[in-house]
Every structure is written in C-alpha cells, then in structure tokens.
ZAZA-14625 format. One record per residue (C-alpha): z, x, y. Coordinates in steps of 0.05 Angstrom, whole numbers, padded with zeros to 5 digits, always signed. Layout:
ZXY/...
END
This chain:
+00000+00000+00000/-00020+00023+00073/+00003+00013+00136/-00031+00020+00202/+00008+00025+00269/-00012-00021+00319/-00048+00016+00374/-00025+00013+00445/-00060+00032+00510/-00040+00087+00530/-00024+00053+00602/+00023+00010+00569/+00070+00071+00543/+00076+00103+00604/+00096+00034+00648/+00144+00021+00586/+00170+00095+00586/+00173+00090+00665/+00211+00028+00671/+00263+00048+00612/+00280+00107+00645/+00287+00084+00706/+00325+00019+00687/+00386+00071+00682/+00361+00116+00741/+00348+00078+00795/+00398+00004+00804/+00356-00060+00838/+00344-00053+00914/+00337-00116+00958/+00305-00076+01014/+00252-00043+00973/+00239-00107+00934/+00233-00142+00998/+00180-00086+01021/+00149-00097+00965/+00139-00170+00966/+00125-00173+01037/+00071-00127+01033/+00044-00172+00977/+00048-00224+01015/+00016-00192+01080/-00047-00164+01035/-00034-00092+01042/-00063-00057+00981/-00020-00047+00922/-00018+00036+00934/+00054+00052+00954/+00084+00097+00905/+00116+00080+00849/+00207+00072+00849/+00207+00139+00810/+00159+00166+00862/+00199+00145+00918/+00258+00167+00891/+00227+00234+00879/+00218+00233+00949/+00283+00218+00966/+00313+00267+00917/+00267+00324+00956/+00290+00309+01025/+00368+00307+01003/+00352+00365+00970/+00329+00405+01024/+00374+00381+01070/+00316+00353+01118/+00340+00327+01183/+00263+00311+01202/+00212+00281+01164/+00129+00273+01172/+00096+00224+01133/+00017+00224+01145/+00014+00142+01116/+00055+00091+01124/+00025+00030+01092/+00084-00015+01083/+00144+00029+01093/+00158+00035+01024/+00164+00103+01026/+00189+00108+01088/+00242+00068+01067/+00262+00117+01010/+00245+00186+01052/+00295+00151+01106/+00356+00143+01071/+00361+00218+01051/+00369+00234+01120/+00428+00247+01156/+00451+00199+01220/+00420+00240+01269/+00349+00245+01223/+00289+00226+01241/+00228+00200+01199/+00162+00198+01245/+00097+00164+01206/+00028+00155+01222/-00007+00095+01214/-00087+00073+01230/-00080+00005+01211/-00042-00034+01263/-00031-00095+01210/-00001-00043+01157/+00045-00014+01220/+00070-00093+01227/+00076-00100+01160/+00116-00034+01154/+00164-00047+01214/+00186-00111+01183/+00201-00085+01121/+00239-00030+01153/+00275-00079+01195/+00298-00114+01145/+00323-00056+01099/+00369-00043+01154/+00387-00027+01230/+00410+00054+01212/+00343+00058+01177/+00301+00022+01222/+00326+00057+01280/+00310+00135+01248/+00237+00117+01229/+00182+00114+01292/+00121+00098+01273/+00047+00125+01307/-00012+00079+01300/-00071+00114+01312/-00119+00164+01277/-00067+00202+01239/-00117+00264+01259/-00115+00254+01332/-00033+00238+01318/-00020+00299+01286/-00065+00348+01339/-00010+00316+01390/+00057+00324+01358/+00091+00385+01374/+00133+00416+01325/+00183+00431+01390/+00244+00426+01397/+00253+00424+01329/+00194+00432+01264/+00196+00383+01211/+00235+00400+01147/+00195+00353+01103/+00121+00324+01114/+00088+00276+01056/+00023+00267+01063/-00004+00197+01033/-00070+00177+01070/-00145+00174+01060/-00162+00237+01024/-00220+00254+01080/-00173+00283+01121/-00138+00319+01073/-00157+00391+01097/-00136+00371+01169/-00071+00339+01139/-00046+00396+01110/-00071+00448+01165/-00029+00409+01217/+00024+00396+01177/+00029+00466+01159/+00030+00473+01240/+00087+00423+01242/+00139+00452+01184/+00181+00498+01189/+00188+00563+01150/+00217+00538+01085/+00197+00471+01099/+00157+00434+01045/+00100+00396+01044/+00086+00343+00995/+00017+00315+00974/+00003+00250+00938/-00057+00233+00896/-00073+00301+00875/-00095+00285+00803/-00125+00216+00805/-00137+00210+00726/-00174+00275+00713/-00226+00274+00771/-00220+00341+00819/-00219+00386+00749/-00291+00352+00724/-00343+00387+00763/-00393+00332+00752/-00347+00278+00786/-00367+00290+00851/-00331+00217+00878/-00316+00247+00962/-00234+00244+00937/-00241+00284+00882/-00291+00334+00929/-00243+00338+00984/-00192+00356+00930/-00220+00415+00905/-00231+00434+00982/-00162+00428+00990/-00141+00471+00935/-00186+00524+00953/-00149+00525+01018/-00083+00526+00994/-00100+00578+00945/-00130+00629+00999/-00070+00614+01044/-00017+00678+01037/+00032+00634+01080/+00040+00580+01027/+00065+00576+00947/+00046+00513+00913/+00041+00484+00848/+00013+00403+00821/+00060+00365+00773/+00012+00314+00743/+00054+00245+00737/+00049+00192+00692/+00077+00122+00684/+00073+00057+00723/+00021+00087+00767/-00018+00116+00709/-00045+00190+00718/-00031+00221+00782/+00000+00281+00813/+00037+00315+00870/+00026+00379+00904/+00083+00413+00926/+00075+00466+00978/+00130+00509+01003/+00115+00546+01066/+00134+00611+01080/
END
C-alpha cells in the first residue's frame, strides 16, 4: 500500500509558517489593523509590508538607537506606524509621499494609532526625488532611512539617502528580490533592470557594506537590502 502526500503551493507554506510564528511574536494591534483596513477601504494598493516586515523594521530602528528616521514611501502609514514607535519621545519619522490620496489615507491612520505617534511622523507629498534633493541632513543626519517607492528612482533613492545618513547609519531597501527577477538576465521587466543598476552601485561604493536577506512568507519571495554606511 502507497501513500501520496497531498501537495501544497508553495505560497501556502510560507503564509502558514508566517502567521504561526508570528501568532507568538507579534500580539494583535488595533492601530495597525485599523491602518490596514482603512487603507482597504480608501483603495490604496495592497503593498505595505507584511507584520513581520514591519516589525523587522521596528526591531532595526530600536536597535540602532535611531532618533531620526527617512522613509522614501509612505503609502498608508503602515510602516510608518511600526518605524515610529521605536523611536524615542523626542524622534522624528519624516516620509515622502507622491500621491496626495495615499498622504490622506496615511495621516488618518496615523492619527488614529495615536497622538505621541502622530505628532513624531511629518509627512512630504511631492516627488520623493525633488523631496529628498531639499532635505538637509543638518542639524542632525538621519540614523535610519527605508526606502519603499517605485523602483525607477531607486539609484537616486539610495544616492540621497546615502547624502542624508549618518556615518553608521543604515539604509534599508524593500523589494530587492521580487520572486527571482534581477538574478535572470533575460527578465528585463524596468524593476528588475533598475535593480541590478542599483547593485552595481552599491557594490562599487567603498563607503557602503551591504548584504540582501531574501524573505519569504505572507508576502511570498522578496528581500531587503541592508546597507550600512561607513
């Protein structure tokens, strides 16, 4: 007698695997649920990172002990909401946002998670280019910057944000792996292009170490870069 296991997308392991871990790891949040929903509600697209993600994020900036955070998309706050909360009271989170319905969307939510948090995020609408060529990293360079935006300005993203951090500062990079795509030369999709660019970059740049941790679960395959600058 045989038995055959019953086969399972792969997509569905890693939500499962994401979600059981996490059940333990990170307790139900009313705020980010609300962000969440409201952003649902509003229309944004469904491309804020993942609770593990965020809490990456969160872990990262406590970590570090960043006072001063840059996030190049805001989208609904979600991750603003996260980056936030590992500051201390006299942080400050400043994100950039083109889309002045997403920068609506995002101030409620942050709003509602709270007046402390609220009150330590400002956000920029605008060309996140043209925002970034004006912020000064004066009086005081950012500790942190996450960059989370169309990847067509990822070279200028990370050249001013490299501008903007300060030595032994980190920069953060979402996206970076998007299912397989930037190591297929014959996917030539302007993301995955702009990618490989990007690495290139960060590999010829002596003021910079950097590695990409691919990541898996509710998200499927993706991947952050992290960039420590000198």
């Amino acid at each position: 007698m045989s038995s055959t296991t019953p086969q399972v997308n792969s997509q569905e392991i890693w939500t499962r695997e994401d979600d059981y871990q996490n059940s333990f790891l990170i307790p139900q949040d009313d705020a980010l649920d609300f962000a969440t929903e409201n952003s649902s509600k509003n229309e944004l697209p469904q491309i804020a990172v993942s609770p593990a993600q965020g809490k990456f994020l969160y872990l990262i900036a406590k970590s570090i002990g960043a006072k001063r955070v840059l996030e190049v998309g805001t989208l609904g706050g979600y991750s603003a909401i996260w980056l936030s909360r590992a500051l201390p009271p006299d942080g400050d989170l400043v994100t950039l946002e083109s889309e002045e319905k997403h920068a609506m969307v995002a101030r409620q939510n942050l709003d509602n998670a709270g007046a402390d948090i609220s009150a330590r995020v400002k956000i920029i609408l605008g060309s996140a280019t043209d925002s970034l060529v004006q912020l000064k990293c004066v009086p005081r360079p950012f500790d942190l910057a996450f960059i989370d935006a169309d990847k067509s300005g990822f070279l200028t993203y990370y050249t001013e944000a490299k501008r903007l951090v300060r030595s032994g500062g980190v920069i953060l990079i979402d996206n970076m792996v998007r299912r397989g795509g930037p190591s297929d030369p014959t996917n030539t999709e302007p993301a995955n292009v702009k990618i490989r660019e990007l690495l290139q970059l960060i590999k010829d740049d002596k003021e910079v170490e950097a590695t990409t941790i691919s990541t898996v679960g509710v998200k499927g395959y993706d991947g952050f870069t992290y960039i420590l600058r000198k």
